[in-house]
C-alpha positions, 0 to 999 in steps of 0.5 A: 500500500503507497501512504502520501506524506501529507499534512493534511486530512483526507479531503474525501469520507473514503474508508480511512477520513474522519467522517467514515470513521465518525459515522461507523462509530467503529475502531480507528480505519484500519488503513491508517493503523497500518500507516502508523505501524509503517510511520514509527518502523520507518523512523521518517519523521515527516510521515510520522508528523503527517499522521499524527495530523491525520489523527489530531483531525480525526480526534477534534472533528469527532472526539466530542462525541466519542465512546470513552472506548474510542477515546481510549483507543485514539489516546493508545496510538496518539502516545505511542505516536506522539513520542516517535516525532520531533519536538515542533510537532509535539509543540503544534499537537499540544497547542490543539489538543491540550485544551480539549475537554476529553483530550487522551489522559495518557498522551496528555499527561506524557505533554505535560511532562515533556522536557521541552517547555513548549510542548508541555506549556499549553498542557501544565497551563489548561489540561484538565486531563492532568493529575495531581500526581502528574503535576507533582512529577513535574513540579519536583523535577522539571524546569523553572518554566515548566513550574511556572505554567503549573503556577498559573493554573486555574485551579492548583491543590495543596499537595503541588504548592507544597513543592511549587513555593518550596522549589520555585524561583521568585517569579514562580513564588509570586505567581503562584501567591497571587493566583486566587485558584491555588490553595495552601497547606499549613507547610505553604503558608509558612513558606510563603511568609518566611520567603516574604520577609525581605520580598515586598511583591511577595509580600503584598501578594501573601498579605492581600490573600484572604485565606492565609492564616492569621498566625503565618501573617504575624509571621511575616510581619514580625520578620519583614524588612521595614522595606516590606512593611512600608510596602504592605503599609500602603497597600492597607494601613489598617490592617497594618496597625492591627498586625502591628498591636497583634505582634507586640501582643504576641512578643509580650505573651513570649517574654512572659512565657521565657520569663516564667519557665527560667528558675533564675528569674523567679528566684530573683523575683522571690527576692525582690519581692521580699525586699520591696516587702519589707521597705528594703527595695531602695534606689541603693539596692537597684543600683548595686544590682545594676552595678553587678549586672544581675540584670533580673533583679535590676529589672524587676527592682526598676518595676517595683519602684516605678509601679510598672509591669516588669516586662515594660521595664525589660523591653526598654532596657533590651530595645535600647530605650534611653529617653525612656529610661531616664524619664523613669530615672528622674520622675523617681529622683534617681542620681546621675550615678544611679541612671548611669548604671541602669543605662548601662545595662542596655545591650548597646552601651559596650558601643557607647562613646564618651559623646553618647554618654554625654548626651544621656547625662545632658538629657537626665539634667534637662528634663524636670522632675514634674514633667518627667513624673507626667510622662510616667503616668503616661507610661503606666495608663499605657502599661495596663494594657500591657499588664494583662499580657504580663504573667507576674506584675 
């Protein structure tokens, strides 16, 4: 039998056309098997791409009403075909085939996982042929383009995002957060808010979805560079706000938790405690602990005498906060001596100057007793708040 190297259908319904075929009802026209059969034996590349023109046509002019029977039948020679041609070929099929509503799940499925991202681009992109685990295979081994179709599917689940924010590059991460079909595990959603920290498109496309967890937002907006954070700023401040007071809640329920569970700190506090108790608890006795370093004692001395929570007193003396400190030093008629070593407590005093120290002290002369002893009530109205984050007052 003599077989025409065409790109094209049979223009006539003779036995082997399209419509002999649809009209019987019947198995692919026997004349073309054997073309096939002849085309993959013969290894010419261009008889093979004819043919599988040949069927491409025979499939799109009737696959909609095929027999899951025929379907079968036509996905057994498409893929068997489809990896006997070259890569052009396999791209042109693609284009027509992968979005078809009853394309061959097989043959699909080899497309999708082709090396070649043009092939399997139109596959990874629309076919709803595909599987999660063809999906998976793919994401877990093929290129940064071929995650990034998968990333732009209508519909992405769990267990392919997992891998896609894990594995996929910037531009694949961003797509994949901003696309409002994809769907994230406990695991994704953390990813996403670790990768966010220091990434503002990131960020923005993760802080906009409204079905992140509010945990894994606190996440990202305790760790953000503040380069993100003004980003997200503008894109919501008040929700910015509200995650801000959720992240100081959050870091003050820790401090009390570590404070809690260190057998150092409560046996300070028993101590000081005792004192204060006894009308021991003096600014002497602050300032040896201060002298001394004993940085529980010196703290919890520091609440006591100023009525203020003792994790407020913490956070000004670890996020160096000078002003603070010597407003409290001098609404209590603290001395020079005495605010100096409390200041020196601050993690950053080793890098302190002979200039910085001079500033402080200029600082603890200017500022008046009555207005420093104003700006303490302030502090205390605003520590109520803050108490009942506190564990021990």
């Amino acid at each position: 039998m003599q077989h025409e190297d065409t790109g094209s259908s049979a223009s006539t319904a003779t036995e082997d056309s399209p419509q002999s075929a649809h009209a019987t009802g019947g198995p692919l026209p026997q004349s073309l098997i054997d073309e096939l059969e002849e085309a993959i034996t013969r290894k010419d590349l261009r008889q093979r791409a004819a043919v599988m023109r040949r069927v491409t046509d025979l499939f799109i002019l009737n696959g909609g009403e095929f027999t899951e029977e025929h379907v079968a039948m036509f996905d057994d020679v498409m893929s068997r075909l489809v990896v006997a041609i070259d890569s052009s070929a396999r791209a042109e099929f693609g284009d027509l085939i992968a979005k078809h509503p009853n394309a061959p799940t097989q043959t699909s499925r080899i497309l999708a996982l082709d090396e070649e991202i043009e092939v399997a681009r139109p596959f990874l992109l629309h076919s709803k042929q595909l599987d999660d685990a063809t999906l998976i295979e793919g994401a877990k081994a093929k290129s940064q383009d071929h995650l990034l179709a998968i990333s732009q599917r209508d519909s992405i689940g769990e267990a392919v995002t997992d891998i896609i924010v894990d594995r996929g590059n910037k531009d694949v991460v961003v797509s994949v957060a901003a696309n409002p079909g994809a769907r994230f595990s406990d695991f994704g959603c953390s990813t996403l808010a670790t990768r966010s920290c220091d990434d503002a498109e990131l960020a923005l496309c993760v802080w906009l979805r409204p079905d992140i967890p509010r945990q894994h937002l606190l996440s990202l907006f305790a760790k953000a560079s503040e380069e993100v954070v003004k980003q997200l700023e503008a894109a919501d401040r008040q929700k910015v706000q509200l995650y801000r007071y959720m992240v100081a809640q959050a870091k003050h329920q820790l401090q009390a938790k570590i404070r809690e569970r260190s057998s150092d700190y409560m046996a300070a506090r028993l101590y000081v405690e005792s004192l204060h108790q006894s009308g021991e608890l003096s600014a002497t006795t602050l300032l040896t602990f201060a002298q001394n370093r004993q940085f529980d004692e010196a703290t919890i001395a520091l609440a006591f005498i100023c009525n203020l929570p003792v994790g407020h007193i913490e956070r000004a003396i670890i996020h160096n906060q000078a002003d603070h400190l010597i407003v409290l030093a001098r609404a209590m008629d603290f001395s020079w001596e005495t605010t100096s070593a409390i200041l020196s407590m601050r993690k950053s005093t080793g890098n302190a100057t002979a200039r910085d120290v001079e500033s402080y002290r200029a600082s603890f002369l200017k500022l008046q007793p009555k207005t420093a002893i104003s700006a303490m009530q302030f502090y205390r109205l605003r520590a109520r708040a803050e108490s009942q984050l506190e564990v021990n007052q």
